[in-house]
C-alpha positions, -999 to +999 in steps of 0.1 A: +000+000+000+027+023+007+068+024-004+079+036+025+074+050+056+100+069+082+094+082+115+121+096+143+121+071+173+142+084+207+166+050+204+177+041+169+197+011+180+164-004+202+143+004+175+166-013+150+168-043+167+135-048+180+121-041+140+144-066+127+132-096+152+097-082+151+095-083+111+117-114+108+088-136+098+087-118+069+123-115+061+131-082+062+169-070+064+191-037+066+192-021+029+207+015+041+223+024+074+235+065+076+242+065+114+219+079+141+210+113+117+207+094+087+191+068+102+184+028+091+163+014+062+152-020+064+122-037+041+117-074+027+126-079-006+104-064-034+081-048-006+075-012+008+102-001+032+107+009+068+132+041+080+140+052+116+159+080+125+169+092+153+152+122+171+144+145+206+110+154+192+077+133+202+057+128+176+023+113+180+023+076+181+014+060+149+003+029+137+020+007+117+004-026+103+023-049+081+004-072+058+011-108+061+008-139+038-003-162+062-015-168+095+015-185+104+037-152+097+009-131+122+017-154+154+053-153+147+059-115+145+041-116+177+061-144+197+090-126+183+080-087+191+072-093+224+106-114+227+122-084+208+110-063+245+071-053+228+042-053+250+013-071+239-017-055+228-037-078+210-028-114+206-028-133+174-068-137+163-096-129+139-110-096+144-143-099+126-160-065+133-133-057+105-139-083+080-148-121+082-108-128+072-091-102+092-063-119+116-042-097+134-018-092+159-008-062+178+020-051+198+035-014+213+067-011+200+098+010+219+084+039+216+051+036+222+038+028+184+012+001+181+023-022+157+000-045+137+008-075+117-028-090+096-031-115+070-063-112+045-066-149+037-099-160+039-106-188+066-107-214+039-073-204+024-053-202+054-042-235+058-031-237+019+006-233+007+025-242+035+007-220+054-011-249+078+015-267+104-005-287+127+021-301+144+030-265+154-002-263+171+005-289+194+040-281+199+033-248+208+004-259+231+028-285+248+055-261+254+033-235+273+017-268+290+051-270+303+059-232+313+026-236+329+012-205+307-024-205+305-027-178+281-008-192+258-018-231+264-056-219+254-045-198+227-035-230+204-078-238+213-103-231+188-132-212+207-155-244+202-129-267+214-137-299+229-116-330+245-125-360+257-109-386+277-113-425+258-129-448+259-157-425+272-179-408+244-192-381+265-175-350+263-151-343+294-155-304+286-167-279+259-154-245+250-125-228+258-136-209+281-144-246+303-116-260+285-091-231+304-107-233+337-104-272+338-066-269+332-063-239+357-082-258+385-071-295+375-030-291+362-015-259+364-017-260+400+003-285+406+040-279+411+057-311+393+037-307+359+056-317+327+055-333+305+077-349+282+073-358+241+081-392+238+069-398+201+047-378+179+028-388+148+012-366+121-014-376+098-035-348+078-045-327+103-044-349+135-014-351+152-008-381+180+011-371+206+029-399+231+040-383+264+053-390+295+039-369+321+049-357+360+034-340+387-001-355+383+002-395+399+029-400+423+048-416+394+052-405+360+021-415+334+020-427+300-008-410+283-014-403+244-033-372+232-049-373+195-050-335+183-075-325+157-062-296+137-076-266+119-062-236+106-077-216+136-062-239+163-070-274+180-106-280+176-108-312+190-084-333+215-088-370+224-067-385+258-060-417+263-043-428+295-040-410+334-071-388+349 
């Protein structure tokens, strides 16, 4: 939409940095660097570009959303951006008062500037081209399991998720909402939770997961958890094994 845009920030070297990890998911790099005056130019390849200067003055915040091919690239500027020092403000998710397809991240950048990553591909597209990973679903949902990290445990969750425990048919809970407060009550409580991936299978979009888990028996449990993936998160998880 644009071919470049260039603002002052108060620290060019923060500001360099945290753009560069912020924007790696789409592969931005340093085209131009003319010191703190001249200031830093960094774009990905063929795209619109981005120029920071350094400056006293306090501009208005601004801002800035970066369009993203996939949904993949939205939840990885925002892992990165808020490793890169961001503060969250608005984790990755559809934001449909916009448009059906609109899913965006946001995050307030070093000096205060909201940033936004969105991707425009409609719900039925987004798991096409590479774009769908399902085994990155339950990765990421295994390793916030571990750091005992609600938020993010639930974020990996469809908001119509539901799990059940085999050989039982009956739902053991529906929702996320149900499906957060059962983990908050029922595991991350407990001070020895981990678990560990001893195997893990994918097949489509359902990944099986082998693990060995701690902190819930007095010894450690072999249980097996069947993940069925969308594009928009785990919609549907199956355990086999413990309570």
């Amino acid at each position: 939409m644009f071919d470049h845009v260039k603002f002052g920030v108060s620290d060019l070297a923060a500001s360099k940095a945290f753009f560069l990890k912020a924007l790696e998911p789409l592969g931005v790099d340093v085209v131009d660097y003319a010191g703190p005056t001249g200031g830093v130019e960094i774009f990905p390849k063929g795209q619109a570009s981005l120029c920071l200067f350094q400056t006293r003055e306090k501009p208005a915040h601004l801002h800035l959303a970066f369009r993203a091919e996939s949904r993949r690239q939205v939840e990885a500027f925002h892992r990165a951006a808020l490793e890169a020092g961001g503060t969250d403000n608005g984790a990755p998710g559809l934001r449909p008062h916009y448009h059906a397809g609109y899913y965006a991240a946001f995050v307030i950048g070093p000096d205060g500037h909201n940033i936004e990553m969105v991707c425009h591909v409609p719900h039925a597209q987004a798991g096409m081209a590479g774009d769908f990973d399902p085994a990155g679903f339950a990765q990421r949902q295994l390793d916030a399991y571990n750091d005992r990290d609600l938020e993010r445990f639930v974020r990996e969750y469809t908001d119509d998720v539901v799990a059940y425990r085999l050989p039982g048919a009956a739902p053991l809970v529906s929702g996320k909402a149900a499906f957060a407060e059962h983990y908050r009550k029922n595991r991350f409580t407990l001070p020895g939770l981990r678990a560990e991936l001893v195997n893990r299978m994918v097949l489509g979009n359902k990944v099986i997961d082998q693990e060995r888990v701690s902190g819930v028996e007095a010894e450690p449990i072999d249980v097996a958890a069947i993940y069925e993936v969308t594009p928009s998160g785990i919609s549907k998880v199956w355990f086999v094994g413990g309570k």
